[in-house]
C-alpha positions as a Python dict, from the first residue, in 0.01 Angstrom:
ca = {
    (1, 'X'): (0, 0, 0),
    (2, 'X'): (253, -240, -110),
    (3, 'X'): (145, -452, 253),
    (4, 'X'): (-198, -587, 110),
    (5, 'X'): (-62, -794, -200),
    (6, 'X'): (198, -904, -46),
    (7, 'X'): (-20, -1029, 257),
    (8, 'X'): (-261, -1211, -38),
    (9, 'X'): (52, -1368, -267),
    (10, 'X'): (-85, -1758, -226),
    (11, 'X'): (266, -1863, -279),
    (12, 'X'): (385, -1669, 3),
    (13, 'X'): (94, -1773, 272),
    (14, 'X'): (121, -2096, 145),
    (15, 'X'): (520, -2142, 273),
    (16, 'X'): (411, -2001, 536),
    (17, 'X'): (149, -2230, 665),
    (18, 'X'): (345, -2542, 557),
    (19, 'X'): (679, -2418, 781),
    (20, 'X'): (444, -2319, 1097),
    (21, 'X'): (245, -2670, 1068),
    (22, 'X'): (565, -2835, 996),
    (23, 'X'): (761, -2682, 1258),
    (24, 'X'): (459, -2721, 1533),
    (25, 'X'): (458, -3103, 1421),
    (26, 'X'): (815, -3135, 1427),
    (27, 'X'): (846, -3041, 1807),
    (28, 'X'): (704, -3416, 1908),
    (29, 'X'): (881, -3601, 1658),
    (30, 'X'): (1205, -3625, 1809),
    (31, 'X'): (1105, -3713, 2154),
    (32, 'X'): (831, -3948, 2022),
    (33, 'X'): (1127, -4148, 1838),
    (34, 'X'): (1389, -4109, 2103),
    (35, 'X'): (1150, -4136, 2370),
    (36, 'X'): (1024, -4443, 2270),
    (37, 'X'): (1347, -4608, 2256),
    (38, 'X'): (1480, -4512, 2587),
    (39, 'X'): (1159, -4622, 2802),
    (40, 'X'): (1171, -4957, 2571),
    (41, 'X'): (1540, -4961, 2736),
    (42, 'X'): (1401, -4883, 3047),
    (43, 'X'): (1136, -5161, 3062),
    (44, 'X'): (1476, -5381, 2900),
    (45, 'X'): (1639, -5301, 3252),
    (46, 'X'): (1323, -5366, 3501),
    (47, 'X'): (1274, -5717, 3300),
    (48, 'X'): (1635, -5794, 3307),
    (49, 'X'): (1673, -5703, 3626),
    (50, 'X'): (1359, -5709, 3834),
    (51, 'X'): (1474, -5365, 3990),
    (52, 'X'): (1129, -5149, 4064),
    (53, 'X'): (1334, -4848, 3931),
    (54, 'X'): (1293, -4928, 3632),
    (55, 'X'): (982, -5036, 3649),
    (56, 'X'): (860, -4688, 3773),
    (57, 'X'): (1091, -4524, 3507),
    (58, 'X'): (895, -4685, 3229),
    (59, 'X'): (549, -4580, 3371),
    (60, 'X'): (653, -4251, 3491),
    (61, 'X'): (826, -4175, 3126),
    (62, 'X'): (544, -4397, 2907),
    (63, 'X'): (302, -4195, 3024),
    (64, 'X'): (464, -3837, 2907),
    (65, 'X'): (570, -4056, 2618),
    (66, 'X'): (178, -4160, 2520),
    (67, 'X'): (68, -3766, 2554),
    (68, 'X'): (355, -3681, 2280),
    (69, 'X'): (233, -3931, 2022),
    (70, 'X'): (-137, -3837, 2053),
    (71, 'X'): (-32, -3483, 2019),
    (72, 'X'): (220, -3527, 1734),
    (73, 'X'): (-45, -3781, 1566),
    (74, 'X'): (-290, -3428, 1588),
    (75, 'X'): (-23, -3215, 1481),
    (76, 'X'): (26, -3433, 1185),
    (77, 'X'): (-264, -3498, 1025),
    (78, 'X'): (-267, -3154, 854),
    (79, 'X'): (75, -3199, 628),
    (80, 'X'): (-27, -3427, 354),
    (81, 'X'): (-355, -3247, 288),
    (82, 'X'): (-150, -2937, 212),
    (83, 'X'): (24, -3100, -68),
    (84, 'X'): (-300, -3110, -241),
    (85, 'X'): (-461, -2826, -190),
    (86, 'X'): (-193, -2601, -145),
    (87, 'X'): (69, -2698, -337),
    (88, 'X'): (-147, -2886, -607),
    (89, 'X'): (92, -2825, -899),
    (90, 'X'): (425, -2984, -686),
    (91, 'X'): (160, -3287, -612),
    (92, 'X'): (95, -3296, -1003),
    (93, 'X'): (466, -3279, -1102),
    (94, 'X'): (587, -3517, -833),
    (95, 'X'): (292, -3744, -707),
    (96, 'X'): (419, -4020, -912),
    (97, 'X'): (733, -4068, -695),
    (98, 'X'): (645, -3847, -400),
    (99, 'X'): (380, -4029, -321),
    (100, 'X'): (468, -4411, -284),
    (101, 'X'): (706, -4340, 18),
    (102, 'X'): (441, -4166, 224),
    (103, 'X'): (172, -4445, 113),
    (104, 'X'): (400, -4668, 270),
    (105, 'X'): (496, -4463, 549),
    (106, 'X'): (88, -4427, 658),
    (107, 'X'): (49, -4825, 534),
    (108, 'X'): (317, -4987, 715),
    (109, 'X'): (509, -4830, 980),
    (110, 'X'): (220, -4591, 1110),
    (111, 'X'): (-10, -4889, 1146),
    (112, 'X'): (316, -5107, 1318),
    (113, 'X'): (360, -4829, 1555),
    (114, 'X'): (-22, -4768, 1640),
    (115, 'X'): (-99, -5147, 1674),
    (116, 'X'): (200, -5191, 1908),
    (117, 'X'): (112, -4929, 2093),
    (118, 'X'): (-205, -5029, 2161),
    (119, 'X'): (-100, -5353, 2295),
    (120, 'X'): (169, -5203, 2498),
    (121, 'X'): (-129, -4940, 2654),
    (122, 'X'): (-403, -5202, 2723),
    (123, 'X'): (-153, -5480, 2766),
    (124, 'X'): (-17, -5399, 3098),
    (125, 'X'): (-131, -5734, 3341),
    (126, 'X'): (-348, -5890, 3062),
    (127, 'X'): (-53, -6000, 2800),
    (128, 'X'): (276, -6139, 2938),
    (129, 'X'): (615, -5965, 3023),
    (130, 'X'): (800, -6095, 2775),
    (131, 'X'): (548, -6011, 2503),
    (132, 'X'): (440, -5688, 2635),
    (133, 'X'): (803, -5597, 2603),
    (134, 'X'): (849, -5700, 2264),
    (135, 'X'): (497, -5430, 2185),
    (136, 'X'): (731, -5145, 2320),
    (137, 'X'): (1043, -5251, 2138),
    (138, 'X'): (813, -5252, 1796),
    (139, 'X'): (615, -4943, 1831),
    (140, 'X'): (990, -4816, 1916),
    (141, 'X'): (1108, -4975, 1578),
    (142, 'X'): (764, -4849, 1384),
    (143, 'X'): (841, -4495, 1515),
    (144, 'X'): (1202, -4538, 1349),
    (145, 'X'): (1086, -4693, 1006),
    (146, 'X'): (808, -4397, 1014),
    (147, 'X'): (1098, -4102, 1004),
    (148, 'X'): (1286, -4340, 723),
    (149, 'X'): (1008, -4304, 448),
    (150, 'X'): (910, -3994, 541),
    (151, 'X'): (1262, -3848, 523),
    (152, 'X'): (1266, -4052, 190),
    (153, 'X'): (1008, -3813, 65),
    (154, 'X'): (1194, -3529, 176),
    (155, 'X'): (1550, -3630, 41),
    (156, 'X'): (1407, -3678, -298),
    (157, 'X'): (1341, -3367, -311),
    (158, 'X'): (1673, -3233, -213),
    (159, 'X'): (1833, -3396, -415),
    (160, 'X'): (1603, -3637, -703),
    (161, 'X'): (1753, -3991, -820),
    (162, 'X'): (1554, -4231, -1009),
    (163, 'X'): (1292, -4042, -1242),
    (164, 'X'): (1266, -3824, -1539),
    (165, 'X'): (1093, -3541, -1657),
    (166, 'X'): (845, -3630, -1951),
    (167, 'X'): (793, -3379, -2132),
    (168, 'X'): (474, -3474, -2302),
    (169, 'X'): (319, -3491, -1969),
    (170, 'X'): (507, -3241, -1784),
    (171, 'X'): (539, -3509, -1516),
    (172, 'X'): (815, -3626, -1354),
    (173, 'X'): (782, -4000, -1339),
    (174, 'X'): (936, -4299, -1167),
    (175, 'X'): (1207, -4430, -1369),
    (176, 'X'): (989, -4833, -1288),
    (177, 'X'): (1104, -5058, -1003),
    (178, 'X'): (1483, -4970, -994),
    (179, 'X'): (1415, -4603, -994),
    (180, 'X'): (1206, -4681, -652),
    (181, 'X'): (1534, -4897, -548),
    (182, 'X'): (1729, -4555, -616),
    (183, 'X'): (1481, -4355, -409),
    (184, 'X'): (1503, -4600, -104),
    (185, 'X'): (1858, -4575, -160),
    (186, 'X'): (1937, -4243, -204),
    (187, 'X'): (2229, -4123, 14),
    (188, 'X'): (2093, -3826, 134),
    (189, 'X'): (1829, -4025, 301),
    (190, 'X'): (2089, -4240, 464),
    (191, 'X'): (2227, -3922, 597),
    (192, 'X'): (1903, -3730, 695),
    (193, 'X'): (1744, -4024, 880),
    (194, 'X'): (2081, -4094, 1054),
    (195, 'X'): (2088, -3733, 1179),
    (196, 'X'): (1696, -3750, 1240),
    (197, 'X'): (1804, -4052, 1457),
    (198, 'X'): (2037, -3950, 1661),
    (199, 'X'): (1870, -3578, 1744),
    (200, 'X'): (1577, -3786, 1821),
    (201, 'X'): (1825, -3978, 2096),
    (202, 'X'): (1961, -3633, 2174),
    (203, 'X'): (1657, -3494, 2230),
    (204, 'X'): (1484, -3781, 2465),
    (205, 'X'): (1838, -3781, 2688),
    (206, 'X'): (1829, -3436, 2736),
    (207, 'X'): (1448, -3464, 2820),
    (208, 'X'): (1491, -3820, 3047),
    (209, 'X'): (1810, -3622, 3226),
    (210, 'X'): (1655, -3271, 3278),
    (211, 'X'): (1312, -3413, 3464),
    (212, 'X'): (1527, -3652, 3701),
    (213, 'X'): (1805, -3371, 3774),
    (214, 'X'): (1526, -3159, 3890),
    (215, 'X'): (1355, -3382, 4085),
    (216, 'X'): (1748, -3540, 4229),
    (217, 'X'): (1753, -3201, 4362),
    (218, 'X'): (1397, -3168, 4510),
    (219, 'X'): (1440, -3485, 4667),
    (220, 'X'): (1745, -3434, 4795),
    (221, 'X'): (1646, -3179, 5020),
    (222, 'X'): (1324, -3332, 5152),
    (223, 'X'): (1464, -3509, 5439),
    (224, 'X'): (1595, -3856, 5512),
    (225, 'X'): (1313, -4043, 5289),
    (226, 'X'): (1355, -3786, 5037),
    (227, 'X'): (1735, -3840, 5006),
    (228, 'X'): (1701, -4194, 4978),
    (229, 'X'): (1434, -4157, 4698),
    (230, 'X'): (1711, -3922, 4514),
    (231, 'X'): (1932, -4168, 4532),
    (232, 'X'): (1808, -4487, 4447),
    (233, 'X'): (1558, -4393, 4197),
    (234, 'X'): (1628, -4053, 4026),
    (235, 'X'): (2031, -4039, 4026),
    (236, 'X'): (2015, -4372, 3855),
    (237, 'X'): (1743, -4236, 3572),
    (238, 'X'): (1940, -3867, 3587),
    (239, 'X'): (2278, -4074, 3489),
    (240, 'X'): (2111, -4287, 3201),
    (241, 'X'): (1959, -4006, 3035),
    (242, 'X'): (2317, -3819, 3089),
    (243, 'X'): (2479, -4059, 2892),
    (244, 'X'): (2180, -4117, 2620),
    (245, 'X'): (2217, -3714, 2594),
    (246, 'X'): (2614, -3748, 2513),
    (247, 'X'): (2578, -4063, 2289),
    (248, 'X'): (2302, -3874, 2097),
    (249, 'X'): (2494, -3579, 2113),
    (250, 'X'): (2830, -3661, 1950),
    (251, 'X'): (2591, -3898, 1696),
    (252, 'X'): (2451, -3605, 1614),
    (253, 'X'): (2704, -3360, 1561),
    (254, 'X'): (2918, -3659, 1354),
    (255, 'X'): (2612, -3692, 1098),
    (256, 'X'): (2562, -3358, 1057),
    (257, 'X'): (2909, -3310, 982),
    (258, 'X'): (2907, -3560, 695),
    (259, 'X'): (2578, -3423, 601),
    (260, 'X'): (2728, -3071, 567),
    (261, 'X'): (3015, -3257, 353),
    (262, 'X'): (2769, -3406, 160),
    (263, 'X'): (2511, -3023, 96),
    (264, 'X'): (2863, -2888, -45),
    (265, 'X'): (2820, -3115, -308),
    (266, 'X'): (2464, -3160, -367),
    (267, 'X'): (2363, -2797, -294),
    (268, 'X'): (2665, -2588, -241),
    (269, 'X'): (2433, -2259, -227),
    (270, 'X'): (2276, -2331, 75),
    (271, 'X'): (2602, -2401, 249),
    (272, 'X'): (2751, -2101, 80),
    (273, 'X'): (2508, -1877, 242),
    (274, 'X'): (2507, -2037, 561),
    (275, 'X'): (2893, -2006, 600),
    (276, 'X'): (2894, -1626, 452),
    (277, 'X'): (3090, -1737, 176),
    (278, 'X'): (3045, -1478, -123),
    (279, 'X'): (3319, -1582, -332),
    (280, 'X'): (3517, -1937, -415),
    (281, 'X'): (3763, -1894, -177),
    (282, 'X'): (4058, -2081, -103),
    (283, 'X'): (4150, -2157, 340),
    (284, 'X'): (3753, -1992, 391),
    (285, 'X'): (3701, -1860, 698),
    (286, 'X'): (3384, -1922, 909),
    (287, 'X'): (3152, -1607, 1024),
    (288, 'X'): (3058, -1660, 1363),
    (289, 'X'): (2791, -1383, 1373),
    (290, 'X'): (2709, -1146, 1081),
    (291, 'X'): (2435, -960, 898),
    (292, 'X'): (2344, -871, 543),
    (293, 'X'): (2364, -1116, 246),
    (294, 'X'): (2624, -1169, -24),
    (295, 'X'): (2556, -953, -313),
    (296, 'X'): (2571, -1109, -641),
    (297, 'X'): (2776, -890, -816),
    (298, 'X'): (3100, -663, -673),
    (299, 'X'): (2941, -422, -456),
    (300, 'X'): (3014, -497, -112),
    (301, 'X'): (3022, -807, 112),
    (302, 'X'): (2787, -881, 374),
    (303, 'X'): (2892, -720, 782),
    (304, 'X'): (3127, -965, 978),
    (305, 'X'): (3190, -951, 1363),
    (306, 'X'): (3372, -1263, 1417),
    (307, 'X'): (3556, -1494, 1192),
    (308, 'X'): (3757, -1807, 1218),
    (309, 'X'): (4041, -1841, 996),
    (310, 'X'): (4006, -2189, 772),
    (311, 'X'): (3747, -2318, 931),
    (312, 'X'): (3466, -2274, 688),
    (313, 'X'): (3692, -2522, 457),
    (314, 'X'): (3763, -2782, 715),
    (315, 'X'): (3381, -2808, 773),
    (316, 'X'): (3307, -2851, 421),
    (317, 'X'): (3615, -3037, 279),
    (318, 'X'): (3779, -3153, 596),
    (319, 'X'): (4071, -2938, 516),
    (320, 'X'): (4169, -2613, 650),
    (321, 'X'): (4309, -2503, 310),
    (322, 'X'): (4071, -2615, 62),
    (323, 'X'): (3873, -2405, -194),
    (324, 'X'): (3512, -2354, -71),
    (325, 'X'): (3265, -2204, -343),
    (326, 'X'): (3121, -1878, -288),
    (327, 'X'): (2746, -1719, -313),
    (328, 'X'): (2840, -1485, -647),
    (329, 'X'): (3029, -1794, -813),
    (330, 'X'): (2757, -2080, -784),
    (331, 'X'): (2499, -1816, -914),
    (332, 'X'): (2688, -1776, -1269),
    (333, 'X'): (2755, -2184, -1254),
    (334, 'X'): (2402, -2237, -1220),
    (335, 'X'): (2252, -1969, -1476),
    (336, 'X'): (2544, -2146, -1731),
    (337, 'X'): (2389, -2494, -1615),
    (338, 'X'): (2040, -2414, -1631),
    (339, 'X'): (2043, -2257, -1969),
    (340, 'X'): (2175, -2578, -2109),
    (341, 'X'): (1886, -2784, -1973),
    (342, 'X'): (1606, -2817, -2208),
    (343, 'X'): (1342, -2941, -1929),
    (344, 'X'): (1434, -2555, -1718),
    (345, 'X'): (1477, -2350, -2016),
    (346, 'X'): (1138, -2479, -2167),
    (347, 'X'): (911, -2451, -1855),
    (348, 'X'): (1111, -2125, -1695),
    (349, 'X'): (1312, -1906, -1981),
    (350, 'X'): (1675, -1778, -1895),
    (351, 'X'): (1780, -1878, -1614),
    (352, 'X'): (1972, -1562, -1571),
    (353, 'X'): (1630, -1385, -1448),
    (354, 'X'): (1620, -1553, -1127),
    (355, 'X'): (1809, -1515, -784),
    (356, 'X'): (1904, -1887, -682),
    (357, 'X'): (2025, -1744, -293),
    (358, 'X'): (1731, -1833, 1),
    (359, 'X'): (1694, -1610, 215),
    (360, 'X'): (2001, -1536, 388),
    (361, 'X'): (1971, -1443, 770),
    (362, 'X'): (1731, -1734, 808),
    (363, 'X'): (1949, -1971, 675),
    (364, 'X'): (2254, -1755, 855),
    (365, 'X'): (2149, -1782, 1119),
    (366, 'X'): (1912, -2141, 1205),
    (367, 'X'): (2250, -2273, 1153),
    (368, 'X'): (2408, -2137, 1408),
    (369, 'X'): (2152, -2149, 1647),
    (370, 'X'): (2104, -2498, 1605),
    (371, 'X'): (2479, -2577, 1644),
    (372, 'X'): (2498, -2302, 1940),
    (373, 'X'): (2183, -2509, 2152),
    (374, 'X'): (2329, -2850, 2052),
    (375, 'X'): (2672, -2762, 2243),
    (376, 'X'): (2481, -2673, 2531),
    (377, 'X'): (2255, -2928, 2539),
    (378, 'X'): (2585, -3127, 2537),
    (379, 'X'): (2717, -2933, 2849),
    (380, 'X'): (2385, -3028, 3089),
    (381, 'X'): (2519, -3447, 3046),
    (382, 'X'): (2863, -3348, 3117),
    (383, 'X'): (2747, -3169, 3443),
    (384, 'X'): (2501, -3421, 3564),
    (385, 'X'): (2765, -3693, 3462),
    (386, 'X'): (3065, -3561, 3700),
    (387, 'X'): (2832, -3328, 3991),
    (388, 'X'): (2663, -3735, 4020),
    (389, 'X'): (2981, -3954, 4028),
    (390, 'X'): (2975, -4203, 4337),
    (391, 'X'): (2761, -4112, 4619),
    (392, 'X'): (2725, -3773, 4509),
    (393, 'X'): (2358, -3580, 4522),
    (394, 'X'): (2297, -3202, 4368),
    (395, 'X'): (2083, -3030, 4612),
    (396, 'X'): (2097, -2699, 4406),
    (397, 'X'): (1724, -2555, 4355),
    (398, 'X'): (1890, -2347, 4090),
    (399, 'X'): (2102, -2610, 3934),
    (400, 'X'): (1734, -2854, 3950),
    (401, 'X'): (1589, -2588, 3750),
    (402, 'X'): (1864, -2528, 3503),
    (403, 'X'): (1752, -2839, 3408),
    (404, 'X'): (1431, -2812, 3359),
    (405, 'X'): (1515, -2458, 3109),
    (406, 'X'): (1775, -2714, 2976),
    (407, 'X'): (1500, -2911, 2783),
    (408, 'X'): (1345, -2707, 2546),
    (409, 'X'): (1750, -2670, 2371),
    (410, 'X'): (1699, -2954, 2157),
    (411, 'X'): (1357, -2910, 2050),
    (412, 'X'): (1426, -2541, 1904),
    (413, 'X'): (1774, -2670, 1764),
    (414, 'X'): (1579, -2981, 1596),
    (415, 'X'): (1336, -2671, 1475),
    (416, 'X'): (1614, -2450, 1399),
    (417, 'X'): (1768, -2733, 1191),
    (418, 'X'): (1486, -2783, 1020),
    (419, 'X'): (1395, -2480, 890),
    (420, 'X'): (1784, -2446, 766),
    (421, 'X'): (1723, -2728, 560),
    (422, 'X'): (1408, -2603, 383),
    (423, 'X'): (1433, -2235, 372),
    (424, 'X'): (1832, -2327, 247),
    (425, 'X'): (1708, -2539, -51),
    (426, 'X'): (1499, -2226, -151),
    (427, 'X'): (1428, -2137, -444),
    (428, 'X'): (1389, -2480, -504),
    (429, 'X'): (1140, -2710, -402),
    (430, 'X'): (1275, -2982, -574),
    (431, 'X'): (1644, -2882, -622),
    (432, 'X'): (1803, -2989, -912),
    (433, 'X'): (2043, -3304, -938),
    (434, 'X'): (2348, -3120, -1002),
    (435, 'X'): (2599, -3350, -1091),
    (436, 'X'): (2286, -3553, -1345),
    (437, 'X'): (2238, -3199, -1486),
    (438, 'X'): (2600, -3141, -1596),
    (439, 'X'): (2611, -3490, -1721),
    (440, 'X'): (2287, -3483, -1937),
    (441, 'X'): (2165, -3777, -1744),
    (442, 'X'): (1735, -3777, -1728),
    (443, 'X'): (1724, -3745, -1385),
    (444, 'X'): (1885, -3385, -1478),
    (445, 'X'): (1568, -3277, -1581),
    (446, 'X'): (1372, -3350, -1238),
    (447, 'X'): (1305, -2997, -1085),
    (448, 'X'): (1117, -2727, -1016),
    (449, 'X'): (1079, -2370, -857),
    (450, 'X'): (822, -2269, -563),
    (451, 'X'): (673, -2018, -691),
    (452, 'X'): (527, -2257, -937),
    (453, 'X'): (445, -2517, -711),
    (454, 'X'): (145, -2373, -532),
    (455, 'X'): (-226, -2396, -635),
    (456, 'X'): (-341, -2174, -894),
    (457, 'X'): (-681, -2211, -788),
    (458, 'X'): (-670, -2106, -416),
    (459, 'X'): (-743, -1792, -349),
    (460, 'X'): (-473, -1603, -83),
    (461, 'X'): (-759, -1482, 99),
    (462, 'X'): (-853, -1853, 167),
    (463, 'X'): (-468, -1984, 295),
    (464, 'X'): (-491, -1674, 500),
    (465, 'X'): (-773, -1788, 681),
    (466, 'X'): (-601, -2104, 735),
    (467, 'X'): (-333, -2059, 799),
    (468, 'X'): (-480, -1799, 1072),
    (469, 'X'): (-718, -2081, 1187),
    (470, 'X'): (-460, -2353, 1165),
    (471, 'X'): (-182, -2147, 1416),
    (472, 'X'): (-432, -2051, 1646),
    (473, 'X'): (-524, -2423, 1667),
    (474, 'X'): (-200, -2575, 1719),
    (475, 'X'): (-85, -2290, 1939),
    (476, 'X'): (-391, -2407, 2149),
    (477, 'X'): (-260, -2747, 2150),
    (478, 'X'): (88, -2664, 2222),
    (479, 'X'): (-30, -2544, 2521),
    (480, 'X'): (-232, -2816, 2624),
    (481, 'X'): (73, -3027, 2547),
    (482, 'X'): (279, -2804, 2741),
    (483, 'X'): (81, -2823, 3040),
    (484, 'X'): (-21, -3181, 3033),
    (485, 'X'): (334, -3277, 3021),
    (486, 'X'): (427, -2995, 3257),
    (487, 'X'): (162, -3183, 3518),
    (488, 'X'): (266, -3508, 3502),
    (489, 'X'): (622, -3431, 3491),
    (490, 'X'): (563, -3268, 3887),
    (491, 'X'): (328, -3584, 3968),
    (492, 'X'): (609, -3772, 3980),
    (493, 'X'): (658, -4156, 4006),
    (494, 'X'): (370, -4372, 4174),
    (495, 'X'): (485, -4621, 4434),
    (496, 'X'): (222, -4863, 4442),
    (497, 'X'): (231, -5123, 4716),
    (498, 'X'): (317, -5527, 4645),
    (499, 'X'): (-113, -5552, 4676),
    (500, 'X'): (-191, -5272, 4403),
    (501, 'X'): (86, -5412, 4163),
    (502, 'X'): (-100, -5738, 4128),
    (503, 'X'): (-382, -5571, 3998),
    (504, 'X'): (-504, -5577, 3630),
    (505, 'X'): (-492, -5200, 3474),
    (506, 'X'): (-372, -5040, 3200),
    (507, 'X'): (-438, -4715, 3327),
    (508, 'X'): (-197, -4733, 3619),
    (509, 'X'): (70, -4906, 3401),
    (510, 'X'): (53, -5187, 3708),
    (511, 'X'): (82, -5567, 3630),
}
């Protein structure tokens, strides 16, 4: 009987909508950034060099690029609504500084992007080369500035900087033009975005390289024309998105690495937790796979199956000897901290009530798996790089469809890394400024708790209904993304004829 009020708790639906719309959304963000950029490169090539490979690689690619960005547009249009009807007491506490970053986000960059876009679309025989190719290279550039404020939002509330909690209004505010400064400057968005960035890079090579890999292979074993066609026109595409896959690759894995650095310090729980560290350890080891939680008091530890000596240090501290704080540790630390803060204490009691661990195995284990697919996403560019060098072809069916199961790695690692970073902040949804709390400083006081966030006033029986309604309607169109990219991706490239590419449409991407 326990089932029904647990299936009702608002709080509880209402996470739970907000990760399955964010997650569904969150699938066409990377490739609509890093997809973007590499057909603007591509269209850079087949203006630089007049070669109708790249020419074709821009409309083949542009067109799986346009059905992304109508879907993710779709997909998105459902997260800022939630703050306010959801999660209408986080939009009261933190509107005045939450707010301005999206306004410009949906002001500026969106419309950039859009407009661009739209000239880029229709523009195709009706504008001229030079400035059709600038349209690309700024709808690229709006998709970029898009992720920065929106990952501005999202950093301020890992980790707050320039406000204060007023206590008359039970606000908190924007500490006036500098705190904005400090918000647009905060180094945890320099770090997000850059990682943001380069899985968005990652993800488009690994997407560019596993469509031309499959179809070097099916080419290369349709006879004499079919060979040619493999290599002049898909090898070449196959290669460039095997390096764009590396670059993005190693950029990845480098900013993540700093931004682990970074969580010790700014939220050491979450990294705790995902490391299986239970106590401040010095030379911590790191738990490859393993179950449980750590307890917070002496009663056991959590079950271990593989372990690597040191390493759990060297990721956080770049040393293979340093002390790395544990689970149990960083709970007494923060009840200490807490019950010295006037703005906690005076909204929440004792801090010594509350369990400051998120849920363990998800944040166990979305690290891993997001690591785990990143390595061998990394693995498909190395193969297509050496199995292509010189005059080489694949003509594996299996290795051509290795590919193709090859793409999805990024997406559910860019998922994966996701939900690590906002199930790991729990039970925070705006995690305290640690190192402003132990100080005193204003900005100390700038937090707040999830299961005080949510609405009051919705009932659970209404976020259950839609939050039903809502993941039946984007499963629907996942699939229709699925198969409309799916379709065009077995189309293939269009060949017009020198008489065809004089004519004037936007719809076959001809000039």
């Amino acid at each position: 009987m326990t089932v029904l009020p647990v299936a009702l708790d608002g709080v509880f639906l209402a996470r739970w909508q907000f990760g399955i719309t964010t997650v569904y959304h969150f699938i066409q963000v990377p490739l609509t950034i890093g997809l973007g950029l590499l057909v603007a490169i591509m269209q850079t090539k087949w203006h630089r060099s007049g070669s109708e490979v790249w020419l074709n690689a821009t409309r083949f690619f542009g067109k799986l690029f346009l059905i992304n960005f109508a879907l993710g547009v779709a997909t998105g249009i459902v997260q800022e609504f939630q703050f306010g009807m959801n999660w209408s007491e986080y939009s009261r506490f933190v509107g005045d500084i939450f707010g301005a970053p999206l306004a410009v986000e949906a002001l500026l960059a969106f419309f950039l992007e859009s407009t661009f876009l739209g000239v880029w679309i229709f523009g195709w025989g009706r504008v001229s080369k030079r400035i059709h190719l600038t349209a690309i290279w700024l709808a690229a550039v709006g998709s970029a500035i898009s992720a920065i404020w929106i990952i501005g939002a999202n950093s301020w509330m890992q980790h707050p900087v320039g406000s204060f909690y007023n206590p008359e209004t039970g606000r908190a505010e924007l500490d006036g033009v500098g705190g904005f400064i400090e918000v647009i400057t905060n180094p945890v968005l320099f770090l997000g975005f850059s990682h943001v960035f380069f899985t968005s890079v990652f993800t488009a090579g690994t997407f560019v390289a596993g469509i031309a890999l499959w179809w070097v292979t099916r080419a290369a074993n349709a006879g004499a024309d079919g060979e040619r066609e493999a290599q002049t026109i898909w090898k070449p595409i196959a290669k460039f998105g095997a390096i764009v896959l590396i670059i993005g690759g190693l950029g990845t894995a480098t900013t993540g690495h700093f931004q682990g650095v970074e969580m010790i310090e700014k939220q050491p729980m979450k990294m705790a937790v995902a490391e299986g560290i239970c106590v401040d350890t010095e030379g911590a080891a790191f738990t490859v796979a393993g179950f449980g939680e750590c307890p917070l008091d002496d009663s056991g530890d959590m079950t271990r199956f593989i372990t690597v000596p040191g390493l759990a240090s060297f990721l956080s501290h770049n040393s293979f000897t340093a002390e790395v704080q544990g689970v149990r540790d960083i709970q007494k630390r923060m009840v200490d901290m807490l019950n010295q803060n006037e703005s906690f204490t005076s909204r929440y009691g004792d801090a010594s009530q509350y369990d400051f661990r998120p849920p363990s195995m998800p944040t166990f284990w979305s690290f891993r798996i997001m690591v785990t697919l990143g390595m061998l996403s990394m693995v498909t560019g190395l193969v297509i790089l050496v199995f292509l060098r010189g005059d080489r072809l694949i003509r594996s069916n299996l290795v051509g469809k290795l590919s193709l199961w090859s793409i999805p790695f990024p997406f559910i690692g860019a998922s994966a890394g996701w939900i690590f970073t906002e199930m790991g902040r729990q039970p925070w949804v705006v995690y305290p400024n640690l190192a402003a709390a132990l100080n005193q400083d204003p900005v100390g006081g700038v937090l707040q708790l999830t299961e005080f966030a949510a609405s009051g006033a919705v009932p659970g029986a209404s976020v259950l209904t839609s939050l039903v309604l809502f993941t039946v309607l984007y499963g629907g169109l996942g699939v229709i993304w699925f198969l409309l990219m799916r379709r065009f991706a077995l189309e293939g490239m269009h060949f017009p004829s020198h008489d065809e590419s004089d004519h004037d449409s936007s719809l076959s991407f001809s000039y």
